[in-house]
Structure formats: C-alpha cells, structure tokens
N, CA, C, O and CB atoms as a CASP TS submission, in Angstrom:
PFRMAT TS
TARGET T0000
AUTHOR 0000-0000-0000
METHOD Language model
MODEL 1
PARENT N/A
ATOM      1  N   UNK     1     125.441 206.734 172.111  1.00  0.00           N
ATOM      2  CA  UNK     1     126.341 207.411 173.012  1.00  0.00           C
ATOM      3  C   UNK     1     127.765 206.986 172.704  1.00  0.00           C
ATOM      4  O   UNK     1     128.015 205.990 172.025  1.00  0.00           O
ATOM      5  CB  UNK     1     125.981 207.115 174.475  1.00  0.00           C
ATOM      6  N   UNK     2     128.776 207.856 173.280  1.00  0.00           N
ATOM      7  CA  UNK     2     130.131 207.402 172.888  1.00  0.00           C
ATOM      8  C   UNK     2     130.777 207.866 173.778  1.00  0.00           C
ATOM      9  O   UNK     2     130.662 208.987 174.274  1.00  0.00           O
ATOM     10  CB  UNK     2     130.681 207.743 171.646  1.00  0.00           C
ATOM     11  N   UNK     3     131.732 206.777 174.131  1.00  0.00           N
ATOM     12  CA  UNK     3     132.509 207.367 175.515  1.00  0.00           C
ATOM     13  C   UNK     3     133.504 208.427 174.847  1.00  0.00           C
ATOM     14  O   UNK     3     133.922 208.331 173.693  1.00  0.00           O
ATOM     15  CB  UNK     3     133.498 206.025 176.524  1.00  0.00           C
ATOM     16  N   UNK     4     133.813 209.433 175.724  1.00  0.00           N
ATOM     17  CA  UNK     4     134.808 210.154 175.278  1.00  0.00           C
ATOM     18  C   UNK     4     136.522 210.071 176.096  1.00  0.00           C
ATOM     19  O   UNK     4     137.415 210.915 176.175  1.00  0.00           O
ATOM     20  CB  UNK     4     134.125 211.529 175.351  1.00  0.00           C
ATOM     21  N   UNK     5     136.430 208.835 176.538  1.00  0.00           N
ATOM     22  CA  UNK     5     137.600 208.856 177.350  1.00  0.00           C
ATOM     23  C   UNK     5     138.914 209.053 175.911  1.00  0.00           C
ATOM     24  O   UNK     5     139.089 208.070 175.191  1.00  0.00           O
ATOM     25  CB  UNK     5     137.664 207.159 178.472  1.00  0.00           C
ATOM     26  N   UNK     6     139.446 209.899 175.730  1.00  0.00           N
ATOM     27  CA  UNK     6     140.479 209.638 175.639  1.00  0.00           C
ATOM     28  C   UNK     6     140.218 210.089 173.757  1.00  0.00           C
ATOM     29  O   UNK     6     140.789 209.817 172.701  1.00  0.00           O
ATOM     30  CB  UNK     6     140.898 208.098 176.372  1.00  0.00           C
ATOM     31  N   UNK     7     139.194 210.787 174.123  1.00  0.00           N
ATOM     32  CA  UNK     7     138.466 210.865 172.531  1.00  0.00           C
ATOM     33  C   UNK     7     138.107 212.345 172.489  1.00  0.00           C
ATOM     34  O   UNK     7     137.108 212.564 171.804  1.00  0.00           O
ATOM     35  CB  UNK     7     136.876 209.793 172.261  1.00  0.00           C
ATOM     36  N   UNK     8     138.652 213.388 173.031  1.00  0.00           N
ATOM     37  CA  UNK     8     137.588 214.871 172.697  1.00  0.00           C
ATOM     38  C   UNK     8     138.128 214.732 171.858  1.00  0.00           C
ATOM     39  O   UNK     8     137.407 214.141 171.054  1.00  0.00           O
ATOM     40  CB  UNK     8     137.444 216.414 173.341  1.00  0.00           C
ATOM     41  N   UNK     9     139.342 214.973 171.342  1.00  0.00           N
ATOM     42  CA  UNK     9     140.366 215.486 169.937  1.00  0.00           C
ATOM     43  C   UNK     9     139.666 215.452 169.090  1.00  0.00           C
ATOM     44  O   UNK     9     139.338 216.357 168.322  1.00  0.00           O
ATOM     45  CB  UNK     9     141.607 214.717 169.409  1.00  0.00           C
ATOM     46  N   UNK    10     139.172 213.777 169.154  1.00  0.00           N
ATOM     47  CA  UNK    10     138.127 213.268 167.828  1.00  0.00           C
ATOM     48  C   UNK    10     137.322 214.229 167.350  1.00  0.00           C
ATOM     49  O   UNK    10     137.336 214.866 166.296  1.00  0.00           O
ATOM     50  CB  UNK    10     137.084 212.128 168.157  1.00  0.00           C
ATOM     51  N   UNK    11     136.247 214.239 168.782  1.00  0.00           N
ATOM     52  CA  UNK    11     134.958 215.091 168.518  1.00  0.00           C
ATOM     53  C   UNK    11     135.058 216.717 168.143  1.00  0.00           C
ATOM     54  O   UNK    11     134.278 217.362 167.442  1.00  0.00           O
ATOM     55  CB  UNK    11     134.108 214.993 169.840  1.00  0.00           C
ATOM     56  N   UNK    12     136.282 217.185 168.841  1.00  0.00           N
ATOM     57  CA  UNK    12     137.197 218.576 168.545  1.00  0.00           C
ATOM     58  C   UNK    12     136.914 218.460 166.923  1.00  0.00           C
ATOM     59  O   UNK    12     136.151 219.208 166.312  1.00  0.00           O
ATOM     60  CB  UNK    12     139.205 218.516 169.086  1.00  0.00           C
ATOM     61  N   UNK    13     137.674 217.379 166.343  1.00  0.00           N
ATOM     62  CA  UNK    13     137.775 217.136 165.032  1.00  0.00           C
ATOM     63  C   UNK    13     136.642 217.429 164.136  1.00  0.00           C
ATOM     64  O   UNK    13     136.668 218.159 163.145  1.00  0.00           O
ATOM     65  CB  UNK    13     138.093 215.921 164.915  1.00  0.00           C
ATOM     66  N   UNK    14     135.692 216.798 164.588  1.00  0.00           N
ATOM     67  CA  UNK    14     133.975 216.342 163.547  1.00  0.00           C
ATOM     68  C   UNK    14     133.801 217.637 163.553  1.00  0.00           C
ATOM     69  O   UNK    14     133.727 218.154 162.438  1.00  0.00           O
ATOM     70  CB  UNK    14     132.309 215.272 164.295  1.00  0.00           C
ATOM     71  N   UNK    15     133.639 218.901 165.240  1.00  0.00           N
ATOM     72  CA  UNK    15     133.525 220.041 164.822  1.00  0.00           C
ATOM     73  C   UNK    15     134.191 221.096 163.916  1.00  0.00           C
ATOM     74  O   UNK    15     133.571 221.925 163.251  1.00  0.00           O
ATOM     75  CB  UNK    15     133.446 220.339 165.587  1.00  0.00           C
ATOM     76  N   UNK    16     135.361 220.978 163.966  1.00  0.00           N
ATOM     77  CA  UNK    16     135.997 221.531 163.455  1.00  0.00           C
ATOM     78  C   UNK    16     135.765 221.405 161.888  1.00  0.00           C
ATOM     79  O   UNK    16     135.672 222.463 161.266  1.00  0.00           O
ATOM     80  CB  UNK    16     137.025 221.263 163.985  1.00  0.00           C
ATOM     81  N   UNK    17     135.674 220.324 161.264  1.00  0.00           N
ATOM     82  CA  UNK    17     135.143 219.752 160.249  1.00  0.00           C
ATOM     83  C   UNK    17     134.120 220.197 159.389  1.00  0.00           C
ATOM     84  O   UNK    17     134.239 220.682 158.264  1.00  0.00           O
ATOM     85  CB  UNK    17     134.844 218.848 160.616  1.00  0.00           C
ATOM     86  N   UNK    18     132.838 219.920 160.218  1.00  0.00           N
ATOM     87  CA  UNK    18     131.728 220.031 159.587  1.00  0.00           C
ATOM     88  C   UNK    18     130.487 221.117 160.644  1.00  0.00           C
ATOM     89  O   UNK    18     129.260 221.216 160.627  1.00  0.00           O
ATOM     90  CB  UNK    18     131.301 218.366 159.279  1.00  0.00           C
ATOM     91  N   UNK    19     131.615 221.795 161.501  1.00  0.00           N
ATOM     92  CA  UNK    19     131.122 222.966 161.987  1.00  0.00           C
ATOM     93  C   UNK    19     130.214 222.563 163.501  1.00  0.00           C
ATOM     94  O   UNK    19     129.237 221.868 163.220  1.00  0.00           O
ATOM     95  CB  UNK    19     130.186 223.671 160.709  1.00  0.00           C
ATOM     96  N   UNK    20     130.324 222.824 164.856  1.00  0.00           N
ATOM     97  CA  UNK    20     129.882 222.642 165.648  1.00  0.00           C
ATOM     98  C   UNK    20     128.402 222.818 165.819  1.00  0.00           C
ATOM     99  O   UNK    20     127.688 222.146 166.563  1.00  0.00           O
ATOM    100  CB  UNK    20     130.530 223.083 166.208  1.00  0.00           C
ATOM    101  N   UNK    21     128.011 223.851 165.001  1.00  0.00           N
ATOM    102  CA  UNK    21     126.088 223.718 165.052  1.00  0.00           C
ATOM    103  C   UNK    21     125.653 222.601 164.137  1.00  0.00           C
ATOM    104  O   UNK    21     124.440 222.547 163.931  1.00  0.00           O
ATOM    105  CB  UNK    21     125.127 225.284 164.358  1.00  0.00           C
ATOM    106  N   UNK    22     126.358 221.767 163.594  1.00  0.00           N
ATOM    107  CA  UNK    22     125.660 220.218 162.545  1.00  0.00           C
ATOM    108  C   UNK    22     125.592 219.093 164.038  1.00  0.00           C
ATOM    109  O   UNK    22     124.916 218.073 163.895  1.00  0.00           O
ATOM    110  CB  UNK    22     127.334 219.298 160.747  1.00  0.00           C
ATOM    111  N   UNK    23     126.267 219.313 165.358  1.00  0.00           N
ATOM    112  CA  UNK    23     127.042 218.508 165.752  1.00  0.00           C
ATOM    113  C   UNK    23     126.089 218.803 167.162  1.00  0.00           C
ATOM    114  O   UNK    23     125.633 219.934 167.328  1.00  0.00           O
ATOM    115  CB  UNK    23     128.727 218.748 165.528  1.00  0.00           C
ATOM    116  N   UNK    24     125.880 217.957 167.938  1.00  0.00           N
ATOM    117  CA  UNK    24     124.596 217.797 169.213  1.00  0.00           C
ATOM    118  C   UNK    24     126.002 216.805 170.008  1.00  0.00           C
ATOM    119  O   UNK    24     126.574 215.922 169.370  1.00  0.00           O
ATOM    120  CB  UNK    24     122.443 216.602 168.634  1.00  0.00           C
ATOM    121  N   UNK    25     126.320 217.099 171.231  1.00  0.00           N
ATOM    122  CA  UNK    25     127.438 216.721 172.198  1.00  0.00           C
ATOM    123  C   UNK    25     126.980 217.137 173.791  1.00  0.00           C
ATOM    124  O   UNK    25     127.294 218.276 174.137  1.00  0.00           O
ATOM    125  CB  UNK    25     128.907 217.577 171.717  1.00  0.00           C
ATOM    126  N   UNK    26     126.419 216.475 174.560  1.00  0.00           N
ATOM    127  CA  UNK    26     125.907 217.027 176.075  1.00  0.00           C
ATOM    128  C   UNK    26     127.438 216.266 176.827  1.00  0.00           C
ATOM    129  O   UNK    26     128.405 215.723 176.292  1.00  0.00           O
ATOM    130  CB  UNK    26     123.875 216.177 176.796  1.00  0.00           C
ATOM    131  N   UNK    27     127.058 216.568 178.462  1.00  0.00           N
ATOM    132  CA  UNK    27     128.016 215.711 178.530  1.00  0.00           C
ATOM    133  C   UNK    27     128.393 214.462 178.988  1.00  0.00           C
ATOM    134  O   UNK    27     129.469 214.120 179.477  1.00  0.00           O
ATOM    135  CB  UNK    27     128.534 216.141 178.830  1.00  0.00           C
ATOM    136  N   UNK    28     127.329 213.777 178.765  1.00  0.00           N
ATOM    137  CA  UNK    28     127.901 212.395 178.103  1.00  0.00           C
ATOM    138  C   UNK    28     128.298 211.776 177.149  1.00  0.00           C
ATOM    139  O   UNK    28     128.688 210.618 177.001  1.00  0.00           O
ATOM    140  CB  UNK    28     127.482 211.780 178.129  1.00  0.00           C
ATOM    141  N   UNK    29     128.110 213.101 176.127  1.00  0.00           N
ATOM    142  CA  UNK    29     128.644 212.807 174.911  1.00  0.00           C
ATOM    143  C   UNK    29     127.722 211.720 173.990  1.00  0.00           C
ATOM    144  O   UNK    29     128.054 210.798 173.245  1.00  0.00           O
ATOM    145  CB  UNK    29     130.059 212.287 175.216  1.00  0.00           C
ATOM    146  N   UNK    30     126.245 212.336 174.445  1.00  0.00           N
ATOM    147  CA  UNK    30     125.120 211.864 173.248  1.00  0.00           C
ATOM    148  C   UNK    30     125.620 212.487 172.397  1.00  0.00           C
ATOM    149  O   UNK    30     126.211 213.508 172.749  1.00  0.00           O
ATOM    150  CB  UNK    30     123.542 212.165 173.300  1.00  0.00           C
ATOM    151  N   UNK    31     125.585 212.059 170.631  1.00  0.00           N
ATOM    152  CA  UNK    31     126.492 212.497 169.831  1.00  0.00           C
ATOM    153  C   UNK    31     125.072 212.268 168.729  1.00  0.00           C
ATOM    154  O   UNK    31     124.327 211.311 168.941  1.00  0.00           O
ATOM    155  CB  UNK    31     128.162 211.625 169.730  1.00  0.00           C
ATOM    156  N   UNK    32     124.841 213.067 167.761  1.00  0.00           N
ATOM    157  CA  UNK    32     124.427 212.821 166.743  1.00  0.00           C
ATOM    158  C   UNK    32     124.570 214.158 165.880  1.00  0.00           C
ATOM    159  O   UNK    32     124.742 215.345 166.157  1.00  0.00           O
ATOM    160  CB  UNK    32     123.198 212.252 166.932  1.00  0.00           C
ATOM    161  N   UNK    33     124.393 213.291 164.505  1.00  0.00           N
ATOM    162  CA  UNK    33     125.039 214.131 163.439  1.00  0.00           C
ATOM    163  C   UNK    33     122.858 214.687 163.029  1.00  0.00           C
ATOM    164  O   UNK    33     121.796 214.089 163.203  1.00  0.00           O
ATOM    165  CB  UNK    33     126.440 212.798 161.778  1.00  0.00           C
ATOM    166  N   UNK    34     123.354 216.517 162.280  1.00  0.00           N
ATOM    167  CA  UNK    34     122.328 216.800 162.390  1.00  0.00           C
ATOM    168  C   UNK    34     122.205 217.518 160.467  1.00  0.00           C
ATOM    169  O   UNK    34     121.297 218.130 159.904  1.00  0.00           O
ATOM    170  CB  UNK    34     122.175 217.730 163.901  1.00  0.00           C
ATOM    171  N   UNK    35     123.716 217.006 159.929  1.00  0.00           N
ATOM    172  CA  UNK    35     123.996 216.800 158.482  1.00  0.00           C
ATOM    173  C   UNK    35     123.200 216.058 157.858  1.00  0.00           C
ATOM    174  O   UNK    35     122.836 214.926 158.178  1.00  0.00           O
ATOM    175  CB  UNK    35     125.137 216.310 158.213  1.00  0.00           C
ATOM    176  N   UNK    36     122.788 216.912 156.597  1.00  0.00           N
ATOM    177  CA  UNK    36     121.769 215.794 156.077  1.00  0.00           C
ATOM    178  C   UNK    36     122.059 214.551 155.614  1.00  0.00           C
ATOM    179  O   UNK    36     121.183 213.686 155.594  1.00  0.00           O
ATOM    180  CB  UNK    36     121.108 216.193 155.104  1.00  0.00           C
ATOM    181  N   UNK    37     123.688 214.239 155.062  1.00  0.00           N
ATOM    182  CA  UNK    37     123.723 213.722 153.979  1.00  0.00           C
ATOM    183  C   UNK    37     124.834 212.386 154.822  1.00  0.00           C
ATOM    184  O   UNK    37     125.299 211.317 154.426  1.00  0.00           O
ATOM    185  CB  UNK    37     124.239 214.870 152.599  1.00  0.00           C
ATOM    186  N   UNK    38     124.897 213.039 155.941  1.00  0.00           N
ATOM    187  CA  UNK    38     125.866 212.587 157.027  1.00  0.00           C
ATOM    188  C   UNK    38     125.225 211.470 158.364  1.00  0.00           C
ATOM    189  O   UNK    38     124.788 211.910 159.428  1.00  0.00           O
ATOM    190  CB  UNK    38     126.407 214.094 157.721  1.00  0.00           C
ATOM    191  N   UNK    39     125.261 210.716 158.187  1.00  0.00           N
ATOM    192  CA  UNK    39     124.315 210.062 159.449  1.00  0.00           C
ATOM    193  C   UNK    39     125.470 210.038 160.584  1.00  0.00           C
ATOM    194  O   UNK    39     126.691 210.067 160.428  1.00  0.00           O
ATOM    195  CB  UNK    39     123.566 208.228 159.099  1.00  0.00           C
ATOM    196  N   UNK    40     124.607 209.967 161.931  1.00  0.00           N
ATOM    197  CA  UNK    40     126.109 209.716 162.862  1.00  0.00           C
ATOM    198  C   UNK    40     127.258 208.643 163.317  1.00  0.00           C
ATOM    199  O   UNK    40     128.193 208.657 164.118  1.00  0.00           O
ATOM    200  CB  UNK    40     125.825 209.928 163.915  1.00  0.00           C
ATOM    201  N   UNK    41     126.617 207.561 162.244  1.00  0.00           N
ATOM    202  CA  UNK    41     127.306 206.202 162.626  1.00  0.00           C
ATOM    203  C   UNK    41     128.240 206.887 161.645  1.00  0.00           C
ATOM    204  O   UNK    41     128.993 207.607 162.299  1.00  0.00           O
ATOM    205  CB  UNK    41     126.567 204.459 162.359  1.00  0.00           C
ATOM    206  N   UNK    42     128.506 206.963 160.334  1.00  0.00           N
ATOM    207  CA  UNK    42     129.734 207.453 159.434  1.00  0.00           C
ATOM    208  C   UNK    42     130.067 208.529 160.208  1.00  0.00           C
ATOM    209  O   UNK    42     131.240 208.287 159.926  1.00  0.00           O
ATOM    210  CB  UNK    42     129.467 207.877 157.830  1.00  0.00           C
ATOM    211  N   UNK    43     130.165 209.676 161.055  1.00  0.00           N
ATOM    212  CA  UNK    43     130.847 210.226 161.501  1.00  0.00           C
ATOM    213  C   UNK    43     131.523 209.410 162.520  1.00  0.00           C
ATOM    214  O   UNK    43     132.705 209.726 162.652  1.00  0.00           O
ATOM    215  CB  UNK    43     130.331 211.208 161.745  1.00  0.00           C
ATOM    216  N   UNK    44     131.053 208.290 163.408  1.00  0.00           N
ATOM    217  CA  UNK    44     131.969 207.596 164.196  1.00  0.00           C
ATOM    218  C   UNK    44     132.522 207.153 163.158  1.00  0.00           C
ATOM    219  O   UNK    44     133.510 207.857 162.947  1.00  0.00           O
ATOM    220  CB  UNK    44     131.567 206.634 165.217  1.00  0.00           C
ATOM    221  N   UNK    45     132.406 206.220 162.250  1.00  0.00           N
ATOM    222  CA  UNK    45     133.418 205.875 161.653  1.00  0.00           C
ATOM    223  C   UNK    45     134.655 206.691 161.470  1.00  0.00           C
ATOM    224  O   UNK    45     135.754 206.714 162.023  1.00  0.00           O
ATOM    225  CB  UNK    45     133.004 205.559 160.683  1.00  0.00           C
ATOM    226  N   UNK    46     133.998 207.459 160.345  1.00  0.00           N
ATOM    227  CA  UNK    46     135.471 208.334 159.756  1.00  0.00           C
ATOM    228  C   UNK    46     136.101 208.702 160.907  1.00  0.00           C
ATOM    229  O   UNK    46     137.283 208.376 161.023  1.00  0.00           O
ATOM    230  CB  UNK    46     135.253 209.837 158.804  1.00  0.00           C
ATOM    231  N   UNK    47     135.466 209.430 161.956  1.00  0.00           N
ATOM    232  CA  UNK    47     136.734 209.656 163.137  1.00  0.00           C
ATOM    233  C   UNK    47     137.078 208.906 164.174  1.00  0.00           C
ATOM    234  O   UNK    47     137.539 209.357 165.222  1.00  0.00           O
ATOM    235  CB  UNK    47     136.616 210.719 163.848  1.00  0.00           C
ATOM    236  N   UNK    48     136.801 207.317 163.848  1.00  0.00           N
ATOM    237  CA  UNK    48     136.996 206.006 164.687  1.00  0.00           C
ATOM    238  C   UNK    48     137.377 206.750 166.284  1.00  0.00           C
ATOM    239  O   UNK    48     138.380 207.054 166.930  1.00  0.00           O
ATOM    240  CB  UNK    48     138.485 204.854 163.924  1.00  0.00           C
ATOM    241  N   UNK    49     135.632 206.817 166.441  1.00  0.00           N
ATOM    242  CA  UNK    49     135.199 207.440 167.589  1.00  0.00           C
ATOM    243  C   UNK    49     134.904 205.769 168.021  1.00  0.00           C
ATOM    244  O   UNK    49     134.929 204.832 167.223  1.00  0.00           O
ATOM    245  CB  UNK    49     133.839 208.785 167.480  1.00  0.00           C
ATOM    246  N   UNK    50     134.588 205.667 169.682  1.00  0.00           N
ATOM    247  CA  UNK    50     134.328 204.492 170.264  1.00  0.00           C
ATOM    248  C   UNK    50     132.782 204.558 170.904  1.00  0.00           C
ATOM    249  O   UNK    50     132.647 205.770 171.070  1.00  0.00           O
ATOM    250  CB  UNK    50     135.475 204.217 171.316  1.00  0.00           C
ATOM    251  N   UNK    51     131.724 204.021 171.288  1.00  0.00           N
ATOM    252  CA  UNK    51     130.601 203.963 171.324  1.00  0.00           C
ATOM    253  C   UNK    51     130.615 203.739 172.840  1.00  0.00           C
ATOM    254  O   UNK    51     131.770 203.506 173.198  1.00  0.00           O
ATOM    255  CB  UNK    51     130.002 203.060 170.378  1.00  0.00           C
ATOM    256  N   UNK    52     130.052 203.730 173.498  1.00  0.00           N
ATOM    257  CA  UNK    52     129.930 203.689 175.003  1.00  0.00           C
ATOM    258  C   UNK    52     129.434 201.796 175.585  1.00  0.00           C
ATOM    259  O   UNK    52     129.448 201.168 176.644  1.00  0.00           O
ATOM    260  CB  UNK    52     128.481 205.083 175.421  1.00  0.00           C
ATOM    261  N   UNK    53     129.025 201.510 174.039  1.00  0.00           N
ATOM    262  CA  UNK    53     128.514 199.612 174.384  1.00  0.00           C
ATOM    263  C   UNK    53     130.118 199.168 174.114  1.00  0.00           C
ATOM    264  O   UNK    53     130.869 198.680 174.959  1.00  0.00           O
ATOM    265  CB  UNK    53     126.969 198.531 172.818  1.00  0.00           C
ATOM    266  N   UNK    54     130.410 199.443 172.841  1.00  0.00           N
ATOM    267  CA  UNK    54     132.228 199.051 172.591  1.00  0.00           C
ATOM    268  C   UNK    54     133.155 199.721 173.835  1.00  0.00           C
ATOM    269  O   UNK    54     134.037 198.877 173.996  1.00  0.00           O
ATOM    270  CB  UNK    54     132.947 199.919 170.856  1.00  0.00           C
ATOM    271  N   UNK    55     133.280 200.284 174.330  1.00  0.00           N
ATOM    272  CA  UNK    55     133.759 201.009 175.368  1.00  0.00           C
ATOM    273  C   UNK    55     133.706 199.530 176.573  1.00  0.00           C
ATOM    274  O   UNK    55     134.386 198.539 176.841  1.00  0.00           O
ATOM    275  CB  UNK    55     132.656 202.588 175.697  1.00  0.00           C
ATOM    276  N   UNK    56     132.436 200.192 177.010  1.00  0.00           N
ATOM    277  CA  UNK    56     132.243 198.848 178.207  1.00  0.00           C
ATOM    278  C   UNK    56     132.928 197.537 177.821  1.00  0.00           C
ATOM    279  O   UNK    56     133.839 197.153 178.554  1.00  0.00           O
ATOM    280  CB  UNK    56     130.544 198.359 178.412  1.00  0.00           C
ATOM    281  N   UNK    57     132.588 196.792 176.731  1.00  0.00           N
ATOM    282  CA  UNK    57     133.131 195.599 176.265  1.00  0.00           C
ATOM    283  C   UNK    57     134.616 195.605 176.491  1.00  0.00           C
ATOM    284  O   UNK    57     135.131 194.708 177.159  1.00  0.00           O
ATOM    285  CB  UNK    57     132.793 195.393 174.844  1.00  0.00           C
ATOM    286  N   UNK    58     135.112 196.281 176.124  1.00  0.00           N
ATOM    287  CA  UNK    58     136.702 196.315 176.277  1.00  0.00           C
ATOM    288  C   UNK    58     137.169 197.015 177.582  1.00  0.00           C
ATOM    289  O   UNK    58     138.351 196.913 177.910  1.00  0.00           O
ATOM    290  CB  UNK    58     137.389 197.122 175.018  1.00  0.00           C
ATOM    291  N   UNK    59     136.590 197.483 178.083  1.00  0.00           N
ATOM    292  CA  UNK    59     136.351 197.709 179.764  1.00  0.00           C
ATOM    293  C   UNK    59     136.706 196.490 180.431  1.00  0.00           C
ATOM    294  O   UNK    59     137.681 196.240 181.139  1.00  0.00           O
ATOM    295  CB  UNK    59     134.742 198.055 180.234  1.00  0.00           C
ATOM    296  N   UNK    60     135.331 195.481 179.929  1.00  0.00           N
ATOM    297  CA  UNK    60     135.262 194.277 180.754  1.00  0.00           C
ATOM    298  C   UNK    60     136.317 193.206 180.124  1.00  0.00           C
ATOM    299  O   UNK    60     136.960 192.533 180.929  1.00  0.00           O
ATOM    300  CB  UNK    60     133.697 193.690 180.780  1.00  0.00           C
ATOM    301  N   UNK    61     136.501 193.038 178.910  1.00  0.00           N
ATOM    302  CA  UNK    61     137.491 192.126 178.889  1.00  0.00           C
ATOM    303  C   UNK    61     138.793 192.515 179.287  1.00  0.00           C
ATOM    304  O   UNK    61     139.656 191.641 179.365  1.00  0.00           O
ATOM    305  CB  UNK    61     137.558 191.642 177.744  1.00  0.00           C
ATOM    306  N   UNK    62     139.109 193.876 179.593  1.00  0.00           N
ATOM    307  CA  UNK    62     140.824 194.198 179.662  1.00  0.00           C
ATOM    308  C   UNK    62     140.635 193.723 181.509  1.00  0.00           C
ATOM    309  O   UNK    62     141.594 193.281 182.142  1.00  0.00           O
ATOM    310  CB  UNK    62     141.536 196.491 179.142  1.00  0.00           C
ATOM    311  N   UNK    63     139.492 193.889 182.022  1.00  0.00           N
ATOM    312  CA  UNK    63     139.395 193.805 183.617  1.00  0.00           C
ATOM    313  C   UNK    63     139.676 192.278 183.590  1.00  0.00           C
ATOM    314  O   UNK    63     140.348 191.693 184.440  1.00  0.00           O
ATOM    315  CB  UNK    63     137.766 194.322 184.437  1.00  0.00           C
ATOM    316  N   UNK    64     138.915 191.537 182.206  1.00  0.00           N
ATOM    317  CA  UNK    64     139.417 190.108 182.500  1.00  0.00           C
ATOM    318  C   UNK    64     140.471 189.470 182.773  1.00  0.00           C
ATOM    319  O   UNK    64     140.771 188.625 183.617  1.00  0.00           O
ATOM    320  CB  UNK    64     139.251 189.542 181.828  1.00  0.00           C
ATOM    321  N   UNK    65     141.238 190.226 181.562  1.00  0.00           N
ATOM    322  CA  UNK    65     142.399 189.952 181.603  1.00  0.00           C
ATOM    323  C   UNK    65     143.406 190.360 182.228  1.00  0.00           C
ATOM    324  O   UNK    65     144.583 190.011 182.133  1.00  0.00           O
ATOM    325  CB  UNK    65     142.624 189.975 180.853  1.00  0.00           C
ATOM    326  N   UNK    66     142.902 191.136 182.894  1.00  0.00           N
ATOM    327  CA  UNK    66     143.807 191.675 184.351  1.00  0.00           C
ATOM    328  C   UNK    66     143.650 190.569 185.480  1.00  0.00           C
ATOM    329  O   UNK    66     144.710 190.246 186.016  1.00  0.00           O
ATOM    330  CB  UNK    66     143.113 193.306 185.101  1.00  0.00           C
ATOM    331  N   UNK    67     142.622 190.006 185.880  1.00  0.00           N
ATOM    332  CA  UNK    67     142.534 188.863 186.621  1.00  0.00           C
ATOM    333  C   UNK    67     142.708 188.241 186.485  1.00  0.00           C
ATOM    334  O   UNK    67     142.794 187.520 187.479  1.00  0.00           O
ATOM    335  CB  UNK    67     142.031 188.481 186.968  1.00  0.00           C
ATOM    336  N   UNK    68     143.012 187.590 185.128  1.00  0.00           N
ATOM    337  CA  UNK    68     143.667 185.941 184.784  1.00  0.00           C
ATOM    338  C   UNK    68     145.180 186.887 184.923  1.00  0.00           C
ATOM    339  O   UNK    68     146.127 186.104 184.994  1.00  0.00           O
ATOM    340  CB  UNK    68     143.165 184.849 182.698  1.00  0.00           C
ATOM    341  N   UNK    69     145.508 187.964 184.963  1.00  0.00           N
ATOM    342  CA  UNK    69     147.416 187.915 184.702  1.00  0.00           C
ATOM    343  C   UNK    69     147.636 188.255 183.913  1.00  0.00           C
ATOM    344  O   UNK    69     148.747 188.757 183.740  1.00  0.00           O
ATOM    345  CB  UNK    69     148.306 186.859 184.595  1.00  0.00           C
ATOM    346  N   UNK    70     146.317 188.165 182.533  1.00  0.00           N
ATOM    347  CA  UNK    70     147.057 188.311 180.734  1.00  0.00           C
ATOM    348  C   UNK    70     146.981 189.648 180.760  1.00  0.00           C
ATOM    349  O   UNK    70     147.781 189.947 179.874  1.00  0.00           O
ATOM    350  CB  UNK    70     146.115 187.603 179.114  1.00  0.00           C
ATOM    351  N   UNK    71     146.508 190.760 181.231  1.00  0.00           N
ATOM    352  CA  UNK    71     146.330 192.055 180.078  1.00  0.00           C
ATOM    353  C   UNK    71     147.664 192.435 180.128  1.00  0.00           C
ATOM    354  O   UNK    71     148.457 191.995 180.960  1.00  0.00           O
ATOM    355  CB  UNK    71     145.215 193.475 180.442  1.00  0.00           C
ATOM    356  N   UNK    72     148.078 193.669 178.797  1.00  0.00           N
ATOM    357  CA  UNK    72     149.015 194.070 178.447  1.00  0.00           C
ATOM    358  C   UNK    72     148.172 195.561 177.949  1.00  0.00           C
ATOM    359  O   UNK    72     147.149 195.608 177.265  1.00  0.00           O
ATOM    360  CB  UNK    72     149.815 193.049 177.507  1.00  0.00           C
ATOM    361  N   UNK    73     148.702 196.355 178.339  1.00  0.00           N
ATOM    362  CA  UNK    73     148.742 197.840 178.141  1.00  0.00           C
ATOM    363  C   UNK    73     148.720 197.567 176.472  1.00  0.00           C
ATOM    364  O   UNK    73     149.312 196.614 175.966  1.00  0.00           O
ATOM    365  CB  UNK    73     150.254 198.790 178.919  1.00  0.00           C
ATOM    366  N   UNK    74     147.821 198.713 175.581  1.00  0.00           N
ATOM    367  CA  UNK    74     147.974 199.159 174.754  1.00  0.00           C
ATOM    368  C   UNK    74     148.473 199.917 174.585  1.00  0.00           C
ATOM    369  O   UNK    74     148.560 200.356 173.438  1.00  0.00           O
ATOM    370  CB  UNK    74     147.470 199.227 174.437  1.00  0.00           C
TER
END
C-alpha cells in the first residue's frame, strides 16, 4: 500500500507513463504494477512514491518531534 498524501501527481505520473490499465489503484491506493517486466516496488522507486509503513514511520517520528519541541517543517 502507499499513502497518497501528497502523492496523486506521482501515481497521475506511472499512469500516464505506462498507461492506466498496467496500473491497479482502489482507494487506498493498493498499488500494483500488472507490467510484466515492471514489478511494483521499481515503480515506487522510479516515482519515489512513499509506502503507507514509511508513511506512518515518519508520521510518528515528526509527532515525536513535535513533542520534544524539535520538529521543523519540511
């Protein structure tokens, strides 16, 4: 899964790309590639899409660091 906060463009992108019927998107944005030659982890890559486990992680540490005082806006 991959969060799409802040990410359709991306996925806009992959379709646009390599054509929206290769491309499986509900809306949570289960994502898999249906290219043969294409698996769906290299499509996150190439369009440094974010995963919904990486998502959370940086969820929870930016919340951390909002409570100690440290976070800083990206």
């Amino acid at each position: 899964m991959l969060c799409h906060d802040y990410k359709l463009k991306r996925l806009k992108d992959v379709c646009a790309k390599y054509g929206s019927s290769n491309i499986r998107a509900e809306c949570l944005v289960i994502f898999g590639s249906l290219i043969p030659d294409i698996s769906t982890d290299e499509l996150i890559e190439e369009f440094a899409m974010e995963t919904l486990l990486d998502y959370l992680a940086r969820a929870r540490s930016n919340r951390t660091k909002a409570i100690e005082g440290t976070y800083r806006p990206e």
